[in-house]
C-alpha positions as CSV (number, residue, x, y, z in Angstrom):
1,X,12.2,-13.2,-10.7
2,X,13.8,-12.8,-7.7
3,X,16.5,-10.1,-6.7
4,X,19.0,-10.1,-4.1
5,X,17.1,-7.5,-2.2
6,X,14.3,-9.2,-2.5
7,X,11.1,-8.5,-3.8
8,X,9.7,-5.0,-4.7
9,X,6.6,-3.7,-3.2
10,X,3.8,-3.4,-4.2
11,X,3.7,-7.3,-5.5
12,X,1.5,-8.1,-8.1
13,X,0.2,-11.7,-9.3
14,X,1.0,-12.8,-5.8
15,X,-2.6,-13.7,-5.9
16,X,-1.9,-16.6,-7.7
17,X,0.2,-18.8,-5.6
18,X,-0.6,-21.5,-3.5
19,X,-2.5,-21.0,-0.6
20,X,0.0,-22.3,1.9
21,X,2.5,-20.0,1.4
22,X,0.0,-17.3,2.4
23,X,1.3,-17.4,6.4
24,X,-2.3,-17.3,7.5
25,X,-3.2,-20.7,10.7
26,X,-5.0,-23.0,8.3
27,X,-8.1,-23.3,11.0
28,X,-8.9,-19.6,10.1
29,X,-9.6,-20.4,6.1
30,X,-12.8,-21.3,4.3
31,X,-11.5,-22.6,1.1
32,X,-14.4,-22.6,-0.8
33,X,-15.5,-19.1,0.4
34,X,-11.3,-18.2,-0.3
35,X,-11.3,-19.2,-3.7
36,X,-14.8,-17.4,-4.4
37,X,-13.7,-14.3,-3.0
38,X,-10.2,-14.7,-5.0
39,X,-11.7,-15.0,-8.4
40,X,-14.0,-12.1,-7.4
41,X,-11.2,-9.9,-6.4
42,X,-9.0,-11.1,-9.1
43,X,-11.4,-9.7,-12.2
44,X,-12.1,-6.8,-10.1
45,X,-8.4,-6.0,-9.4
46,X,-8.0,-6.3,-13.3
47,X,-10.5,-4.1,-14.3
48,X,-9.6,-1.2,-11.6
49,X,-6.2,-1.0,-12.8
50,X,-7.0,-1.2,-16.4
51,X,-9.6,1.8,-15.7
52,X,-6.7,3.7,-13.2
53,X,-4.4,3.3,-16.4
54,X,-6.8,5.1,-18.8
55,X,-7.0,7.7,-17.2
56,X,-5.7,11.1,-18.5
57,X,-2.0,12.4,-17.8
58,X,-3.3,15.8,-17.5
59,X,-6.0,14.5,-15.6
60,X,-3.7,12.4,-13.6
61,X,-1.1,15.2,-12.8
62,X,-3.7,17.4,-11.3
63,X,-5.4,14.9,-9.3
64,X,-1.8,13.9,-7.4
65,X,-1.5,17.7,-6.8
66,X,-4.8,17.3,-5.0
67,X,-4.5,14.1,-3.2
68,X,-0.6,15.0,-2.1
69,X,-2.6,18.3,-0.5
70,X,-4.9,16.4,1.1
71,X,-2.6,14.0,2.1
72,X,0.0,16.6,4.2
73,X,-3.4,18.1,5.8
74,X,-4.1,14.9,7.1
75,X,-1.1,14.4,8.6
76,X,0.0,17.4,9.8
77,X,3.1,18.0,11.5
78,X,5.4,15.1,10.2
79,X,8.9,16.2,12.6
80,X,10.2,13.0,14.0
81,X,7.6,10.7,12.4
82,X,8.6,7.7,10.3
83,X,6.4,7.4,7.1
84,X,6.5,5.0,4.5
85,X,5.5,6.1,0.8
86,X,5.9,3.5,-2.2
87,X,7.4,3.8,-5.8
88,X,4.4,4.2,-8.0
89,X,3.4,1.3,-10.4
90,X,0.7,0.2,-12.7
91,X,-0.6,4.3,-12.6
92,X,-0.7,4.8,-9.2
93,X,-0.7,8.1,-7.7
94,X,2.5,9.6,-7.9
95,X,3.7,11.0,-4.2
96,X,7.4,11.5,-5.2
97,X,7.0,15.6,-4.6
98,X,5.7,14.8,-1.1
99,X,8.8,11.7,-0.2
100,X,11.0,14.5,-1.2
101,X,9.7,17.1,1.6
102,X,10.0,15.1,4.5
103,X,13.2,15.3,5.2
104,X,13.0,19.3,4.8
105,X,10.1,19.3,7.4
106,X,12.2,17.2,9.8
107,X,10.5,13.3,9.0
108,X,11.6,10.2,7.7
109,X,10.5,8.8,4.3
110,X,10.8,5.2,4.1
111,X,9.8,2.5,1.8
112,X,8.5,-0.8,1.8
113,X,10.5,-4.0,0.3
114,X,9.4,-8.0,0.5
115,X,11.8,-10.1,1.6
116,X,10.6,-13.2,0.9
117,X,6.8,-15.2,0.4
118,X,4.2,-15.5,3.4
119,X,6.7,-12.9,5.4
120,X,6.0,-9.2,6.3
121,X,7.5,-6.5,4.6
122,X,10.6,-4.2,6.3
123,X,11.1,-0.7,5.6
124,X,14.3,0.8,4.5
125,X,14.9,4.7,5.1
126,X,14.8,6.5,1.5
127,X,16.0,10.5,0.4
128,X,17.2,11.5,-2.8
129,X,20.5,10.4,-2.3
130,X,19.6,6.7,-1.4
131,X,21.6,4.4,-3.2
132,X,18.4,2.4,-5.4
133,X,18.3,-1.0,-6.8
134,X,15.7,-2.6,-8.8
135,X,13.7,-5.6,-7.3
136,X,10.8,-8.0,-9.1
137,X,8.9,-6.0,-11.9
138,X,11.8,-3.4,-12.0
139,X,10.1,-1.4,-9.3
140,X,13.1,0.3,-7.4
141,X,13.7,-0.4,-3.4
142,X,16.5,0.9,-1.3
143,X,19.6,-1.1,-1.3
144,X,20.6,-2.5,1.8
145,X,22.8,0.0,2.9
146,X,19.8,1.9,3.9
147,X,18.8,1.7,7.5
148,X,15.6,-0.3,8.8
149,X,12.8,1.6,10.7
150,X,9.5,1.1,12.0
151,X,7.0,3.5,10.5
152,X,4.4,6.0,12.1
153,X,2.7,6.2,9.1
154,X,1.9,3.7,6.6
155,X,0.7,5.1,3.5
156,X,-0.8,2.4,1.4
157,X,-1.5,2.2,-2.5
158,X,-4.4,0.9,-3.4
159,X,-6.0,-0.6,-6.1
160,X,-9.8,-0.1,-4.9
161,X,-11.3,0.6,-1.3
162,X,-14.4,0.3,0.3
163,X,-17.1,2.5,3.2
164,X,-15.7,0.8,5.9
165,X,-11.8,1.4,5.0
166,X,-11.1,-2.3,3.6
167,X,-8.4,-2.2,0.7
168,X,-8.3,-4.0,-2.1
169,X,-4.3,-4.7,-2.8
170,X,-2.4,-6.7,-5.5
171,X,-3.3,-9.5,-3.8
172,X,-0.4,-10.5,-1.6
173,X,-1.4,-10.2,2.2
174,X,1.8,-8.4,3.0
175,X,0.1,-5.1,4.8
176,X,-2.0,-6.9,6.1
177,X,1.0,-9.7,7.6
178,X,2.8,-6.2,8.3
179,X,0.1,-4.8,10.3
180,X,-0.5,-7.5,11.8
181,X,2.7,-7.8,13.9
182,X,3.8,-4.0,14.5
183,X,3.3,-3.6,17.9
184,X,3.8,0.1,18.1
185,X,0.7,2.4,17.2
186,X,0.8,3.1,13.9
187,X,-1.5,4.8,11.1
188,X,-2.2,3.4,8.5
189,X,-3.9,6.0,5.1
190,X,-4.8,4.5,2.3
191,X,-4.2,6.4,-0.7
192,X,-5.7,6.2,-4.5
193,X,-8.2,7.7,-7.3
194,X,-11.9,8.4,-6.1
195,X,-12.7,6.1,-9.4
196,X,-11.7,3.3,-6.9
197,X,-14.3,3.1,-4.6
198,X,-16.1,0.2,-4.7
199,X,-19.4,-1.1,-2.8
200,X,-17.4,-3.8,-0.6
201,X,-14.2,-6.1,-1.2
202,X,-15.3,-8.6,0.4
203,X,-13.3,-8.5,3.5
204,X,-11.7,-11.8,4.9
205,X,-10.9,-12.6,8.6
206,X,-7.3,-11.6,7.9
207,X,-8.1,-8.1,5.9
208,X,-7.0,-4.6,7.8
209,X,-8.8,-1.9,7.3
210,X,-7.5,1.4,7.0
211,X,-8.0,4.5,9.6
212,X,-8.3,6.9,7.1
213,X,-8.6,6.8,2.7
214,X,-7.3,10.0,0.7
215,X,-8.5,10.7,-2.8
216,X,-8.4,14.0,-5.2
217,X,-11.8,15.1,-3.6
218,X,-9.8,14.5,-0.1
219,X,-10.4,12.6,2.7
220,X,-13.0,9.8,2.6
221,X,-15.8,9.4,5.1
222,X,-15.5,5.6,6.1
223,X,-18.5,4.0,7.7
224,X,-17.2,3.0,11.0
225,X,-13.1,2.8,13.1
226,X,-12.1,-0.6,13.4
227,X,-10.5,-2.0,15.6
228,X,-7.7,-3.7,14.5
C-alpha cells in the first residue's frame, strides 16, 4: 500500500504494527502498560470516528465555518509564516477554504506526507496549482516537485483531545516523532469537533501536547502549558 511518494498523512491502522518500528529507545516503554493503553485507545479511536462520521452534513458545514473562524483569530496575522493544514479524511473538519487564503494573505500552506515507518513526517509547500498525487488510502499529498519547508504552525487533526491538550491521533506517533526533532519554535493547534473531547487519553512518555485546541464553540481552555 505503499506509493512512490510515500505515505499520506494522516495514517490510519498504523496502530497495529509492531512495536519496534515505532522509533521510540526501548528503555523508555512499559509493555504491559503499552499494550493496555493501545487497546484502550484503539476502541476509543473507533468509536470517535464512527460518532465524527454520523454527524450531519448541514451540521458539519456550519461547524467548519465556525472552527475555520476561530482558527484565523487564533492565529492572526499569517504574512511570512509557514503553516501546515492536512487533506481531510474519515470526516474531519474540512479547512480547504482557509489553505486557499494563505497565499492571498502573504503565508505559506503546507502539508504533511510520511515518508516511510518509525520516521517523522516532511512538509511539502501546497496552493491550488500544486501538482497532487495520491498516497496510502488515496488521501492526496504534494508531488515531489513541491518544495520542502519547516512549518510555524502545525495544525493537527484530531480524532479526540483531552484538558491538558493531549491528542488522540490515528495511532502512528508521527507528530509526535515530528515535534519531537524540530528545533525551531513552532505552534502546534489542534483542530476537531467539540464532540471529541474526552476525559484523558491516557498520555505516554512520548505523547505531545498541544498549545492550543480549536473547536466550533472556539478555542478550548486546556488545563495547564506544557512544556514540551
Amino acid at each position: 500500500m505503499k506509493s512512490e511518494q510515500g505515505f499520506a498523512s494522516p495514517p490510519c491502522l498504523m496502530h497495529e504494527l509492531d512495536p519496534t518500528f515505532s522509533g521510540f529507545p526501548e528503555n523508555q516503554k512499559d509493555p504491559e502498560q503499552e499494550r493496555d493503553v493501545k487497546r484502550w485507545r484503539k476502541a476509543e479511536r473507533e468509536q470517535l470516528i464512527k460518532q465524527r462520521l454520523a454527524i450531519p452534513p448541514d451540521i458539519r458545514r456550519q461547524s467548519n465555518k465556525q472552527i475555520t473562524a476561530h482558527l484565523e483569530e487564533a492565529i492572526g496575522d499569517v504574512k511570512g509564516l509557514v503553516i501546515s493544514c492536512y487533506w481531510p479524511f474519515k470526516g474531519e473538519p474540512n479547512l480547504h477554504p482557509f489553505m486557499k487564503s494563505l497565499a492571498a494573505l502573504g503565508g505559506v500552506c503546507a502539508l504533511p506526507v510520511v515518508v516511510s515507518l518509525g520516521k517523522p513526517l516532511f512538509f511539502r509547500a501546497w496552493s491550488q496549482e500544486t501538482p497532487m498525487t495520491r498516497g496510502v488510502w488515496n488521501i492526496p499529498v504534494p508531488q515531489e516537485t513541491a518544495p520542502v519547508v519547516v512549518p510555524d504552525v502545525v495544525i493537527a487533526p484530531l480524532i479526540g483531545f483531552d484538558p491538558s491538550g493531549y491528542r488522540l491521533g490515528y495511532g502512528g506517533g508521527f507528530y509526535d516523532r515530528t515535534l519531537a526533532g524540530i528545533t525551531k519554535p513552532v505552534r502546534v493547534i489542534g483542530v476537531g469537533y467539540q464532540s471529541a473531547a474526552i476525559p484523558t487519553i491516557f498520555p505516554q512518555w512520548h505523547d505531545i501536547p498541544m498549545d492550543s485546541v480549536i473547536t466550533e464553540q472556539g478555542r478550548v481552555p486546556l488545563v495547564a502549558k506544557k512544556e514540551r
